[in-house]
C-alpha positions in Angstrom: 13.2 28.9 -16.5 16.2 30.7 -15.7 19.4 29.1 -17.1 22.3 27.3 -15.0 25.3 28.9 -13.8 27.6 26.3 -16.1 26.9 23.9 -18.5 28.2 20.6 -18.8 30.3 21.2 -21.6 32.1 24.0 -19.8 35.1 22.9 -17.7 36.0 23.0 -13.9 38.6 25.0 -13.2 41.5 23.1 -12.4 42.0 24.8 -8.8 38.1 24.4 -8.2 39.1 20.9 -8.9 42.0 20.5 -6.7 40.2 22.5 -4.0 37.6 19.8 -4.1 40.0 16.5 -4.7 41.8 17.8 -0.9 38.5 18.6 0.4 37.0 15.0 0.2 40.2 13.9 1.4 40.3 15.8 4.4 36.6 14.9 4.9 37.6 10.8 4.4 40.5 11.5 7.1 38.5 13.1 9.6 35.8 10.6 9.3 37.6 8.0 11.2 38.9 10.3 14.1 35.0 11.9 14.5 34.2 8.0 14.5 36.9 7.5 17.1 35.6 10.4 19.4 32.0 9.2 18.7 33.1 5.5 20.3 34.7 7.0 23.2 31.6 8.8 24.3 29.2 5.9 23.8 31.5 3.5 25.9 31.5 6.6 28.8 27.4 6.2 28.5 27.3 2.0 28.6 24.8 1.6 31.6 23.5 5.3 32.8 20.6 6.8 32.2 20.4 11.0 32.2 18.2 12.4 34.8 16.4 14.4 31.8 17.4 13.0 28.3 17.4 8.9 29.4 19.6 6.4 28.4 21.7 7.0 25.3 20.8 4.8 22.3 22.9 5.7 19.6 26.2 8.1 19.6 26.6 9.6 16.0 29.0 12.5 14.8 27.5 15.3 14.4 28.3 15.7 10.3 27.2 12.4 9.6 23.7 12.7 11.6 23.3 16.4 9.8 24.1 14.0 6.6 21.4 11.5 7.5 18.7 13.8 8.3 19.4 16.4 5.4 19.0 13.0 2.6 16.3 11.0 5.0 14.4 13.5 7.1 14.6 13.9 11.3 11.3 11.8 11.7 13.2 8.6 9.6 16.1 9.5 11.3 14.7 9.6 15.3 12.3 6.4 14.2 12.8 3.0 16.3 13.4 0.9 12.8 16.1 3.4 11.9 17.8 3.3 15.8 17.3 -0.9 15.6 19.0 -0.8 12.5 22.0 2.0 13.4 22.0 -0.6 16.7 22.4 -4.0 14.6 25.0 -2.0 12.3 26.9 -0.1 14.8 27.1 -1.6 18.3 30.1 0.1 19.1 28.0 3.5 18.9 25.3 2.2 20.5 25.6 2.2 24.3 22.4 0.6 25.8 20.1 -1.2 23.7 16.5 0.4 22.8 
């Protein structure tokens, strides 16, 4: 087995540590303006359907839907228990019922 690059009793570097401390920051302060942007397209999509992809279901930003299929798979993800669920927890996402 080949070892780890670090151990646990070796130290983070103090600007790796900053670097990361202002990266989750950013990442928190964004969150609510991708959210924002998110809402505005699902209220443009309240009622039509697209000639080719239907009616839209469920608006999610793009990180956080990379997010949820990286740690729960596409198939979990595009299932109808999942969409009910994103539905019941986020109407304001979720444009026309499923």
């Amino acid at each position: 087995m080949a070892p780890l690059p670090f151990t646990m009793s070796q130290e983070i570097s103090p600007e790796l540590n900053k670097y990361l401390d202002d990266y989750l920051v950013k990442e928190e302060a964004t969150e609510h303006e991708r959210v924002n942007i998110a809402r505005k397209e699902a209220k443009t999509n309240v009622g039509k359907t697209h000639p080719v992809y239907g009616r839209c279901i469920a608006t999610i930003p793009a990180r956080e839907y990379f997010r949820l299929v990286k740690n729960y798979g596409q198939e979990e993800v595009h299932s109808k228990e999942f969409l009910k669920y994103f539905q019941k927890e986020m109407p304001d996402l979720s444009p026309n019922k499923l």
